[in-house]
Structures are given as C-alpha cells and as structure tokens.
N, C-alpha and C positions, 0 to 999 in steps of 0.2 A: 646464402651459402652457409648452412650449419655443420658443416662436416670439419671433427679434430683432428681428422688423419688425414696427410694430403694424397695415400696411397687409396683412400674409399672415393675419392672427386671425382672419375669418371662412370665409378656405378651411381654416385646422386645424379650426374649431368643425364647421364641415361635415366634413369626411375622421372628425368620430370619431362626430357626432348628423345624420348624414344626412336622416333622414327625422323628427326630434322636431321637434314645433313650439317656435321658436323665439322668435316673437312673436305677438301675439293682437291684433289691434285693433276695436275694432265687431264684436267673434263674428268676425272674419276673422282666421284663420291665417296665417303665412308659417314654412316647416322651417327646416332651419339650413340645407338646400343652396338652399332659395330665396332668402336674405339672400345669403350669398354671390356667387349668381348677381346679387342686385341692387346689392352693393358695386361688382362688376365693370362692371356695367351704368352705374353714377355715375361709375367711374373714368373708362370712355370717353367720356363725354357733355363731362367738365370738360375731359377732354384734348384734345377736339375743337373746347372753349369756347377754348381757348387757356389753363387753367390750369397754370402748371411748379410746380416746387420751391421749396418756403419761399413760396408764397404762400400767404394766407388768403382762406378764401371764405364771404361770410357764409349761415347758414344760419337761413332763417324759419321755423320752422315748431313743431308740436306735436309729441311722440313717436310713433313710428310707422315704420313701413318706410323711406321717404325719407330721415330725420332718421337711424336708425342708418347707413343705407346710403351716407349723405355723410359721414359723420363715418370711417366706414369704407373707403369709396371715396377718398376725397380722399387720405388717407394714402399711397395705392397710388403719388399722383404724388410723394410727400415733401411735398405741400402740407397744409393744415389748416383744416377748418371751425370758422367761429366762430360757436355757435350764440347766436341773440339771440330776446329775450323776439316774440314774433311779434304780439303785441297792443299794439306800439309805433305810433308814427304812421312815412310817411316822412319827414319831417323828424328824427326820430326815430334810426331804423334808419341815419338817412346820418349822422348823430352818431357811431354808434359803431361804422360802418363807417371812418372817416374816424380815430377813434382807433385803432382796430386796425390800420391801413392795408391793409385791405383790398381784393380787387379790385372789379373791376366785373360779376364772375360770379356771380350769388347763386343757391341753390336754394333755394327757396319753395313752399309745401301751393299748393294751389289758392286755399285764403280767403284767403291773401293774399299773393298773387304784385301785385295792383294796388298795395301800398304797395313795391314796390321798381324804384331807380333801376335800370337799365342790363339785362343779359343776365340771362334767367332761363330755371332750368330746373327742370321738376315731376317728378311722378308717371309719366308717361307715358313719358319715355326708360327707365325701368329694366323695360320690354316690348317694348323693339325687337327684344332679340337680340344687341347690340353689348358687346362683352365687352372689356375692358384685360387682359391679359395679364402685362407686364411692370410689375413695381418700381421704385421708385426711394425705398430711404429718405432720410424727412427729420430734422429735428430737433426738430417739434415736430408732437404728436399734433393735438393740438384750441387753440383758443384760448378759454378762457373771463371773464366777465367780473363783477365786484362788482355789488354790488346798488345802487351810486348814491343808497341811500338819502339820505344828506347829502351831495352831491355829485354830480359827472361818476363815470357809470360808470368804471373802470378795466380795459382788457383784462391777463387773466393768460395769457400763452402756458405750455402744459403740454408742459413736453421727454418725448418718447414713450421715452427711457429710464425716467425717472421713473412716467410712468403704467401702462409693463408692470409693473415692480416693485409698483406697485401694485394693480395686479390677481392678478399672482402668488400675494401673501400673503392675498388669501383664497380662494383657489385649491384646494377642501376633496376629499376622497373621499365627502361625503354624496351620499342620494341622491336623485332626482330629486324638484322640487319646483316647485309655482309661485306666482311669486310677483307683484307687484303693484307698478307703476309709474304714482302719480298726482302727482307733483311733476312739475317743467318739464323736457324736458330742457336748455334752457338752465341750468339751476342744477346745481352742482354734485353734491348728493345725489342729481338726475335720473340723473346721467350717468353718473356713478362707481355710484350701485346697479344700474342696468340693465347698464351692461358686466361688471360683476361677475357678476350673476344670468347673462348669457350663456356669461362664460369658465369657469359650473361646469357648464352642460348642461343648465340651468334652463329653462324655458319662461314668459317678461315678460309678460305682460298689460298694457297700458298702456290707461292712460284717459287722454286725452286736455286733459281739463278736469276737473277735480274737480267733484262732484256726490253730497253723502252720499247720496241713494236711489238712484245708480246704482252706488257701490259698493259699496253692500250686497250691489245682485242682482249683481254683477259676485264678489264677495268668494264666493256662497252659489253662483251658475251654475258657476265654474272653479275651484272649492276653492280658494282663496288658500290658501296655507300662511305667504304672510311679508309683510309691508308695510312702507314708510318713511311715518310722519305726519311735518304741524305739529300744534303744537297747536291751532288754530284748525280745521283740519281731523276731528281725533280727536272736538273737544266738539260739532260741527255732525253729524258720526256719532251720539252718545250722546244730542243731542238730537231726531234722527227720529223721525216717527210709527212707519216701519215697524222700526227698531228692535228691539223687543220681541220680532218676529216670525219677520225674518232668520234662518237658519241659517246659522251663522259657526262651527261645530263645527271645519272644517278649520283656523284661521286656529289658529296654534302663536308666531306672532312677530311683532309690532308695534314696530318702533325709529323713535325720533321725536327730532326736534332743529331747529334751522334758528331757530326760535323759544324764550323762554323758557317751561316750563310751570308752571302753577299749583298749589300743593299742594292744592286742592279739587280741579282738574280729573283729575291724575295718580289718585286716594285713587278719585275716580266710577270711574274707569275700570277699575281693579283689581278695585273692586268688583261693578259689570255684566260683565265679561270675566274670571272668575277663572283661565279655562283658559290665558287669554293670557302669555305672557312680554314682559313690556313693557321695551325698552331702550334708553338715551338714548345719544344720542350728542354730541361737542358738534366744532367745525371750523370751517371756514370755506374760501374757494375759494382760498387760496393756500396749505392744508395738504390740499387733495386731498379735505377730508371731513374726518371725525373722528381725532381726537388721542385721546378720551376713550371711554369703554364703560363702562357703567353694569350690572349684573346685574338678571334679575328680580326677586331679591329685595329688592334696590335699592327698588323701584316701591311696596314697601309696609314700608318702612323710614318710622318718622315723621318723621323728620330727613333721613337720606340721600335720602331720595324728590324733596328738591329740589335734589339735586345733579346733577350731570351723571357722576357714574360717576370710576374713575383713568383715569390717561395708560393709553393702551398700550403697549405692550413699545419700547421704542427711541425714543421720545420726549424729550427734554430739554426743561424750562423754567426759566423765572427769572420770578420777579412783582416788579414793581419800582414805584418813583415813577414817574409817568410826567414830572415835570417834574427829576427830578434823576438817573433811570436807577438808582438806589441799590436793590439789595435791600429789600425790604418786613420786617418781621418774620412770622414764620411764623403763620399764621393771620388776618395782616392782610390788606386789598383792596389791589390795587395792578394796573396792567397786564402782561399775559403776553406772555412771548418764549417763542417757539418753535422749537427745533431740532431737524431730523428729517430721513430720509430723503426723506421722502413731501413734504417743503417744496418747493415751483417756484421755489421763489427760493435763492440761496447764501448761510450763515451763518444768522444767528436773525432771525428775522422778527418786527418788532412788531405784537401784533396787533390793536391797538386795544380789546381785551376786557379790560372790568377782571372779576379772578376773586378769591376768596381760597383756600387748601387747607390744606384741617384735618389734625388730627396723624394722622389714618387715610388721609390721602393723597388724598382725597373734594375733588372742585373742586365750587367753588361759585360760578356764575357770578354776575357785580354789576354788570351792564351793558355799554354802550359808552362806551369814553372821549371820542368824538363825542358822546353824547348828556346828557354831562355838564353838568349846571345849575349857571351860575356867576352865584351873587344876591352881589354887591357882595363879590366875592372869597371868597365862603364856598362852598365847590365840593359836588356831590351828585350820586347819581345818580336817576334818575326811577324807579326800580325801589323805593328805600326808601317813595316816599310811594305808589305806586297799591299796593305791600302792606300799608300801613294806611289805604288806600281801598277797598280790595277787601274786608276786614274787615266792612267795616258791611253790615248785613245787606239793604239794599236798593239795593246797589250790586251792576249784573250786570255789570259791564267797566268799563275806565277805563285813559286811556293820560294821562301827566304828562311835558309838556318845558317847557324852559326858552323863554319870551316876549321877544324883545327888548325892553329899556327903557333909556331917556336915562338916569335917574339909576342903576339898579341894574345895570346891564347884561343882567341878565335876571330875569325874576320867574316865580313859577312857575305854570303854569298846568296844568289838569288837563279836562280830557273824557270823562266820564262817559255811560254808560249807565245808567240806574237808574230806581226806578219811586217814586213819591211820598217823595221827599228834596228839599228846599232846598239852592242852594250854602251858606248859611249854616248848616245842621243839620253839613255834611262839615265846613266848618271846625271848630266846634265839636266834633267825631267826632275831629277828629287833635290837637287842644288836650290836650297830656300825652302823646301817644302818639308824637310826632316834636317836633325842637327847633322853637323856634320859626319860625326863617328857612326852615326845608322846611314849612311850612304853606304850601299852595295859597293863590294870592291870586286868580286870575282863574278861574272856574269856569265852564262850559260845558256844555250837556246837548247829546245824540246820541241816536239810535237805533242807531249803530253802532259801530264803531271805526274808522276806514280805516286800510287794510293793503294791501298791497303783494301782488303776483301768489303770495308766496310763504306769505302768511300773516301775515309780521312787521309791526310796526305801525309805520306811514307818519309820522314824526315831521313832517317837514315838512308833511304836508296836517293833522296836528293843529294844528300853530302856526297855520294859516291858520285853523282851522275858529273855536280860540280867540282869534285875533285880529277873528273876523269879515267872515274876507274873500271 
C-alpha cells in the first residue's frame, strides 16, 4: 500500500483488484472499480453540496456501499466523515453533530435520511455518472466517536497519517479471502476491520444489522473465512436453533473484543468450533483498535483464556493508581497508559481501563475506572461481583453497578437474569466468596441485560432498571 493520500486508496485498490468483488451486501456485489467509481461519485455530489477542506460531514447510515464510499469520497475534498450510530433519534444525531462541529451536509441510507437536519444525500447520486477528479489532501481521515456510555459521546478526529500507517501494518501477501463485517461501522472495530479487509484484496461481506440465523446462512452461503465478534454476539450464535446444522467449515478465524468475555462462554465456544482459531483483541477508539493479540491457543488456556492476549510490537504502557499516577506493583490492577504510534492523540493516553499484567506479559482486563463502585469510600469494580454471580448455577447473566445513595454514595446493586433463585438465595451465594461491602444490596431480576448497539452492557439503563425507574 504506497498511497500518501488516503482519499487516492480506492483508485489503487482498483488499478490492482479491478474486477474482485469488493463488498457484498444483501447477496449484492460491488468490485473494487465499482467502489471506486462510487468514491468519486460521493466526492462530487459533497463538492457540489458545498463541502471544502477540514470539514466534517456526518454520516447515517449501516455499512454498505454509501458508508464506505463517503468515508472514502469525502477524503478526496481533505474533508471527513463522521460516521454516527444511525439508530439515534434527531435530536440525537444534532448532539453530536453539533460536538463534532460538523456541517449541515450529511449522507444518510434511505431508513434514515428523515432523522436528519439540513442537506442530505443518498444512494442515488453515486449512479448519476458524476465523477471528482481532483484531490485535495486533508488532515484528518474520518472522525470517529466514544461510545457515551457514561457520558456525552466524544468526537475523536483520526489524522489520515495515522490511519494509513495503520492500515499499512497489516498489509499481508496472504491470499484471497472473505471475510465478514457485522459490528457498526460507526465503531471503530467496524471501520478499522473493513478497511483493512479492503486494503489486502479481501472481499467484506457486511451485514448490516446483526442477526445469529442470518449469519449463519451468510457465514455457510459466502465461505466466511474471518470474523470480528462481541461476545454477546458469539453466545446468541452458539445459542441457535440452526446452529448444529450450519456449515461453517470455511470460517478459519474468529477475533472478538469490544466487550468482556466470559470464561464459560470463550471454553463453549472452543469447544462447538474446534476448527476455529479464536482471538481477542482488546483497544478502544482512540488506539485505532487493539493494543493487545491474544493466540488461539490462548482461547483454551485455563487461565489465559480470560485474558486479552500481550501488547503488540511497539506498544508502550504504564498501569498506575488512577488517583496518584504512581506505578502500580507488577501484577497489581491499576489504570493503563498508552503510547503508540497507532494513538490519535500525542504522548500517553489515559485510558480509563483498569488492567492488571502478569509476570508472562498476559493483560488482564478489571474493568472501567468509570464504572468503578464507590460504597462509602471503599472502591471496586463491578466485574469482581457479577464473577461470583455468574458462578451460581441458576444465574444466566447479570450486570453490577454502583446505585447512587445519600449515606454511602453508592451501594451496589446487581441485575440478574436467572431462573428460580431469590435475591436473598445470591446474597447468601456471595457471603464468603467477596468481602463484605461488594455484597449486592439491591437486587433486580430481568429477562435480559441492556446493552448498547455494540453489545457492551448499558450501565446507565442498569442503574435505572435497579432503581426502578
């Protein structure tokens, strides 16, 4: 990949896989010179919208032709798409439009061009025939954004130096393969695996909306060879009817991360899919993606299996207090700094994840320092108590955050899925098995967990569920 501008990447992808299909959507193809042809096609439509240089323009939509073709297109002006979850409200969408500072030109799918303010443009211009021609680089590829879970999203602009570098390195001589795009491409495992899968001659398959029975037949119709899970994705696979039946023979690679995985759920999966090379990754959207690589054999390691894999090559960190910045002792939890090339930001990045790393170099994720439960100054994270909730044997899920309270500041409460257990059977289930002040005090039953577009689970709509609101 010799290309300095990342708005030229779709005319090299073309000039080398002219006629390979490039992306698949609903059984519908497009090669690598039709992307191309529809970059071109988005450049002129934005330039004709009035979009210049170093603007951002927000992008609605699912993965698919448009979405690459703006993300691709835009760049051509030195501007940049900023792709947003499309299943937002517009009240919504003009939040983090409005944080991005973005224009008033958005491109939007069809389903939902009605939730956007001001100029919109679809599907339909990249078949007029209108081509952009000329360049102009900018400074920043894409802008993408946090997941807001505790908070206002944050936009993270990605300097297009950065991002080609990170495309470059994994930039392989393997050979042709296809592989499978069911995350957003809003999020950043979306973005960063499909462009990647593109810049090696890969043929994407995206699905648009996750659906275990549809990518089964999607996985067994177009050979998968490679996928990115959550875990809530993987287990709602493993739990289909048609399951058992699928022919998933091709599928060689499964990397999963975004969310924590379970050591029963990791153990099933190895087990039903032995052919599979299962490998975690661990990141976040202002390291580009993963820091960390985990091996297949990792995945049935009894210990390692719930770690997240080592740094890779060129990675620098530090695990520290978070309240005094002081190195942690090695093997302790503490929060990670991060320095790298692949970082969008200059120097070490905090990154809010508390980790620990054992004397073999194995991280081991311990949470978010956001999601840290603080009961009358004794701090914890929610991950020590749903692993001695998850334990008892009639417990199918359970998510644990901290409750606001007048006297404790928070207490802790827990939301459970499970099938004939009493709150008071769990209490009594974690009596000896955690100190006393991480004993659940407020218990909750569910049918589900709420979680967020990406799979991770919705802290904020737990606290509401457990406070009853």
């Amino acid at each position: 990949m010799g290309v300095g501008h990342f708005g030229l990447l779709a005319d090299e992808w073309a000039s080398s896989w002219s006629d390979r299909p490039a992306l698949i959507v609903d059984d519908r193809q497009w090669t690598y010179a039709e992307l191309a042809v529809a970059a071109r096609a988005m450049a002129a439509a934005l330039d004709g919208a009035g979009v210049r240089r170093g603007e951002r323009v927000p992008l609605i939509d699912t993965g698919g032709v448009l979405a690459f073709a703006t993300v691709l297109g835009a760049t051509r002006l030195g501007a940049a798409a900023a792709p947003m979850n499309p299943r937002l409200t517009v009240d919504e969408l003009r939040v983090l439009a409005e944080l991005a500072g973005a224009t008033k030109v958005a491109v939007a799918g069809d389903a939902y061009r009605h939730n956007v303010d001001g100029t919109v443009l679809g599907i339909e211009i990249l078949s007029t025939g209108a081509e952009h021609q000329e360049t102009v680089a900018g400074d920043e590829a894409v802008v993408l954004f946090t997941s807001g879970t505790t908070g206002l999203p944050k936009p993270v602009p990605v300097p297009s130096s950065t991002l080609l570098l990170r495309l470059a390195s994994y930039v392989t001589s393997s050979a042709h393969q296809v592989r499978l795009m069911c995350v957003p491409i809003h999020h950043v495992g979306g973005l960063i695996g499909g462009l990647v899968c593109l810049a090696n001659g890969h043929t994407l398959v995206v699905q648009p909306r996750f659906d275990a029975g549809e990518w089964l037949r999607i996985v067994e119709k177009h050979r998968v060879a490679l996928t990115f899970l959550v875990p809530t994705m993987l287990a709602r696979i493993l739990d289909h009817p048609d399951f058992a039946t699928a022919d998933l023979s091709s599928l060689q690679v499964v990397t999963y991360g975004a969310a924590p995985m379970t050591d029963e759920l990791i153990a099933r999966a190895t087990e039903a899919m032995p052919h599979v090379g299962f490998v975690n990754t661990f990141g976040q959207t202002e390291t580009l993606g993963g820091i960390t690589l985990s091996m297949p054999d990792d995945a049935k390691h009894p210990v390692r299996r719930t770690s997240v894999g080592k740094l890779l090559p060129g990675t620098q960190v530090r695990v520290v207090q978070p309240d005094t910045g002081a190195d942690v002792a090695p093997g302790d939890v503490g929060e990670l700094y991060v320095l790298s090339s692949q970082n969008v930001v200059d120097g070490w990045l905090r990154t809010g994840d508390l980790v620990r790393i054992d004397e073999d170099d194995y991280v081991y994720p311990a949470g978010r320092l956001a999601d840290t439960i603080n009961r009358g100054g004794e701090k914890f994270g929610p991950i020590e108590v749903e692993t001695v909730l998850r334990q008892h044997p009639q417990v199918r899920d359970v998510a644990v955050a901290g409750v606001p309270d007048p006297e404790l500041n928070e207490r802790v409460g827990a939301l459970v899925v499970a099938d004939g257990v009493t709150a008071e059977d769990l209490k009594v289930w974690c009596t000896g098995r955690i100190a006393t002040y991480k004993k659940p005090e407020r218990i909750m039953f569910a049918t589900e967990i709420p979680l967020t577009d990406l799979g991770k689970v919705d802290r904020k709509a737990v606290i509401r569920q457990i406070q009853g609101a």
